[in-house]
C-alpha positions as CSV (number, residue, x, y, z in Angstrom):
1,X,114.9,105.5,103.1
2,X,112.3,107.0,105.7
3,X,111.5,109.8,102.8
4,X,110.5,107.2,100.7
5,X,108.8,105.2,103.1
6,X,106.9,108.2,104.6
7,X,105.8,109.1,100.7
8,X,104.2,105.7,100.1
9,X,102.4,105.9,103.3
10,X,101.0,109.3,103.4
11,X,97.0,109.6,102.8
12,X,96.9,105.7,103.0
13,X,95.7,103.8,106.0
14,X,98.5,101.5,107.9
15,X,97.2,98.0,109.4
16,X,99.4,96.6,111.9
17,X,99.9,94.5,114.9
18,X,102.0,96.4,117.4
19,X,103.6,98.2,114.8
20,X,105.1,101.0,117.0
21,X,108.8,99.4,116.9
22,X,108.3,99.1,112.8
23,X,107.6,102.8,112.9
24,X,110.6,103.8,115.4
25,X,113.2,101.4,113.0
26,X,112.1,103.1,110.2
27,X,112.6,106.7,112.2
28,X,109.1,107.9,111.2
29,X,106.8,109.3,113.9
30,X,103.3,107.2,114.4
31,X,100.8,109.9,114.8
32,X,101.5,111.3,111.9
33,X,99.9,108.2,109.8
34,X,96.5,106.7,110.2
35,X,97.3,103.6,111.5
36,X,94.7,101.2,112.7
37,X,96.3,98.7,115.4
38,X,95.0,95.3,115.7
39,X,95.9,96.1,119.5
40,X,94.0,98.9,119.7
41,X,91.0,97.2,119.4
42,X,91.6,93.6,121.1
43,X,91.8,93.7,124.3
44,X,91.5,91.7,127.5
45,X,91.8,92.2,131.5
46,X,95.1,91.7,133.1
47,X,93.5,90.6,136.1
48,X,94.0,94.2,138.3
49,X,92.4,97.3,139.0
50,X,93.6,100.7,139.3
51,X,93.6,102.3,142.5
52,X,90.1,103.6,141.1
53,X,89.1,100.5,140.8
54,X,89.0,100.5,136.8
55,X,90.1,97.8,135.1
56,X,93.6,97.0,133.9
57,X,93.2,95.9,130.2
58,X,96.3,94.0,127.9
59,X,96.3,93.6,124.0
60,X,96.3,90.5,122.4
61,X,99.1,90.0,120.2
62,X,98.8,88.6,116.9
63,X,99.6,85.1,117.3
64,X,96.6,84.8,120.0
65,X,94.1,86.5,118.1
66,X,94.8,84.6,114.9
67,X,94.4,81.1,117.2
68,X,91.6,82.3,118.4
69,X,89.2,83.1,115.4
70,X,90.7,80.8,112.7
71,X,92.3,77.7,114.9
72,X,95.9,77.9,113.5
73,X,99.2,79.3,115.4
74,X,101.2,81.4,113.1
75,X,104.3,80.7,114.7
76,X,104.7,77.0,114.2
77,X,107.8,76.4,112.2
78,X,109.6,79.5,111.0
79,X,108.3,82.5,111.8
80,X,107.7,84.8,108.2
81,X,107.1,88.4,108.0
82,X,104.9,87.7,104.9
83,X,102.5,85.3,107.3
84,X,102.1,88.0,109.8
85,X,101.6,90.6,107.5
86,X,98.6,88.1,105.8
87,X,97.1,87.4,109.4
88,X,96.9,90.7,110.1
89,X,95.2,91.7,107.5
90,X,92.8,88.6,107.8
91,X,92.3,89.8,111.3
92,X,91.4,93.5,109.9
93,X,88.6,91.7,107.7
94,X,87.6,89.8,111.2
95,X,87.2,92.9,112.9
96,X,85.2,94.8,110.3
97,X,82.9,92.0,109.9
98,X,82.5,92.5,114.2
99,X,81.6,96.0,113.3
100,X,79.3,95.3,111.3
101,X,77.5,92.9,112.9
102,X,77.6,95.3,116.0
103,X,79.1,92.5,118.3
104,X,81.9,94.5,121.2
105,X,84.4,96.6,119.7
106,X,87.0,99.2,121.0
107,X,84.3,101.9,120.0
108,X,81.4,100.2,122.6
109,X,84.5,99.9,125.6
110,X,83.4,96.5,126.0
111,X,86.6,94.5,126.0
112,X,85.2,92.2,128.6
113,X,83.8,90.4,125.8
114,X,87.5,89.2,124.6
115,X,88.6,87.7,127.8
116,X,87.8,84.0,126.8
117,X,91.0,84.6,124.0
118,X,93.7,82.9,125.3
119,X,97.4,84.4,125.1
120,X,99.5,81.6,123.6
121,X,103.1,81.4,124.9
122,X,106.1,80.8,123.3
């Protein structure tokens, strides 16, 4: 199964939203794809500092970051595979029109600018 897996993924580009456990069930190795991470590039303080006094920066997970630019939480009623995978790629879309529009990005380390997103519990 991961040989066939691995095959349709080489040479193509993998969005996800913390798609390191989908990776390790399907036993293939994550830096070996191109994989843009909607948590890579959505972040917001924790609220610490390092000893350094940096700051201590979270992802947002998908659910949050879909409430927060289109006003609609994902997981109300049964939660669907097929939704997620739709959001996320919504969410791609949202973050390449940021780019281009040269608002914060993970690229400019300004992920002070996402700390208005709230994190919805469950």
């Amino acid at each position: 199964m991961s040989n066939f897996v691995a095959d349709i993924l080489k040479d193509k580009v993998v969005v996800g939203s913390g798609c390191e456990a989908d990776f390790r069930c399907l036993d293939l190795v994550i830096s070996n794809y191109d994989v843009f991470n909607l948590g890579d590039h959505w972040n917001k303080w924790a609220g610490q500092t390092t000893k350094l006094g940096q700051k201590v920066y979270q992802d947002i997970g998908l659910r949050s970051l879909y409430y927060h630019y289109f006003d609609v939480d994902l997981h109300q009623g049964v939660h669907s595979a097929e939704i997620d995978a739709l959001a996320t790629m919504e969410l791609f879309h949202k973050y390449l029109n940021i780019k281009t529009s040269n608002l914060a990005s993970r690229f400019h380390d300004n992920f002070d600018d996402f700390d208005n997103i709230c994190i919805l519990k469950n």
